[in-house]
N, C-alpha and C positions, 0 to 999 in steps of 0.2 A: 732770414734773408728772403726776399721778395722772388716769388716764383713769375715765372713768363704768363703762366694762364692766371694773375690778376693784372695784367698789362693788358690782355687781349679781350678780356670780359666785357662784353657789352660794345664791343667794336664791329663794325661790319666786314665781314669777310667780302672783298672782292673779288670775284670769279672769272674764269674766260674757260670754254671749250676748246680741244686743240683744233677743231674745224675753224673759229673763228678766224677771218682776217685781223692780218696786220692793223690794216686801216683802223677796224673794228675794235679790237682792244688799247690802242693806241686814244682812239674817242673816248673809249670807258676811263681807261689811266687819267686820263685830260678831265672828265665830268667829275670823277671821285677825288681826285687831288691825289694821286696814288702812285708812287712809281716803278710799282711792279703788281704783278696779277699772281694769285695763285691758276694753276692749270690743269680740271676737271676733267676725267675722262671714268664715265658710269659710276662717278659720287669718291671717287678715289684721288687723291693729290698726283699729279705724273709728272709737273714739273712747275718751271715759272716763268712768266714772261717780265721783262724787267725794260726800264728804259736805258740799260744798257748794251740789250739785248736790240734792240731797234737801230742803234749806231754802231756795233760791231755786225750785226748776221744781218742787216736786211739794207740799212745806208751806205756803209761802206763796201756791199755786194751789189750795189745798185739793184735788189732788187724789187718788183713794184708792189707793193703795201697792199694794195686790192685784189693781188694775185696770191700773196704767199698767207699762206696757213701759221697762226701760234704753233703747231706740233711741228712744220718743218723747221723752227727757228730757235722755239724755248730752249730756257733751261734743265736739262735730263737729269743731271747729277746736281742735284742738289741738299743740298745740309737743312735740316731741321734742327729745329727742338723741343723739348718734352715738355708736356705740361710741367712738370716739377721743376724743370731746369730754373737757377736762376738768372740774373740778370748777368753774374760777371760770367758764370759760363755760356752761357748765349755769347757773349762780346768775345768771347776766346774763340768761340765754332766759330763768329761772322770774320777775325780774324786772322785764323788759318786758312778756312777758304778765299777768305780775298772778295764778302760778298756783303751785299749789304740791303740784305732782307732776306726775313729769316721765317718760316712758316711753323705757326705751334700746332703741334698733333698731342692730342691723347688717343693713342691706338693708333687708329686709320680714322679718325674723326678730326676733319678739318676746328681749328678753331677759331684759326685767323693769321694776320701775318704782322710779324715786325721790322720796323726801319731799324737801321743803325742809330737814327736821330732819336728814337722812341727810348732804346735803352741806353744810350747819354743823358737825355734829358731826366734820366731815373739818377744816374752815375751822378750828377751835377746835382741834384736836388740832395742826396744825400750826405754827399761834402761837402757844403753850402751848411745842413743841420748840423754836422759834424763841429763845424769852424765855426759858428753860432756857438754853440753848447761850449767850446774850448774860450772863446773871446768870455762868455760871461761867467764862467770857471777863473778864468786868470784875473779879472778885474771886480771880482764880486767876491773876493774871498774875506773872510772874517779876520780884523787888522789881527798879526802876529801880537799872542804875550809874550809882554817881557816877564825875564824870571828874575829870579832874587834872594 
């Protein structure tokens, strides 16, 4: 089974301090193509800012994006996962919690972060091999002998 840290390998971790602004991270989310930030405070994971997080706690509070801080807004409680973990238990954690991006740590060593889309697009890829392998299993078989 395919572990989280060969998903994350070689991907760029994207960053935000919890001093930054809204506005601020919000740009970065936007330049990276990203829809959530991991949230850095002295090299330690503390939480996440997510673009869900910009329409629940700062749009729908009206409040103003150049004013408010990633730390008064982020996400605190957040679920990880383990380097080892794999992809179906990853999609169970982003499942109970209802979240959908998922940050891999070995230790306290950031190593990056996953979308929902990242570990379907694994889930699809290997049911796809699956059904391959089955189609030319059923229609590739060696004609029945007859017996006698």
């Amino acid at each position: 089974m395919m572990q989280v840290r060969d998903l994350v390998k070689g991907h760029k971790v994207v960053t935000v301090g919890k001093a930054a602004t809204v506005q601020t991270a919000a740009e970065i989310m936007a330049r990276e193509n990203v829809g959530a930030l991991a949230v850095i405070e002295e090299g330690l994971l503390v939480g996440i800012f997510s673009e869900r997080d910009v329409i629940s706690r700062v749009v729908s509070r009206q409040l103003d994006p150049v004013k408010t801080s990633v730390g008064s807004v982020m996400t605190r409680n957040i679920v990880i996962a383990l380097a080892a973990d794999t992809v179906e238990s990853s999609l169970r954690k982003m499942k109970t919690a209802k979240c959908r991006h998922l940050p891999v740590v070995d230790g306290e060593i950031l190593l990056g972060m996953l979308s929902l889309r990242d570990l379907l697009q694994v889930v699809v890829a290997e049911t796809e091999g699956k059904i391959e392998f089955l189609q030319n299993y059923m229609f590739h078989l060696p004609p029945a002998e007859t017996g006698g």
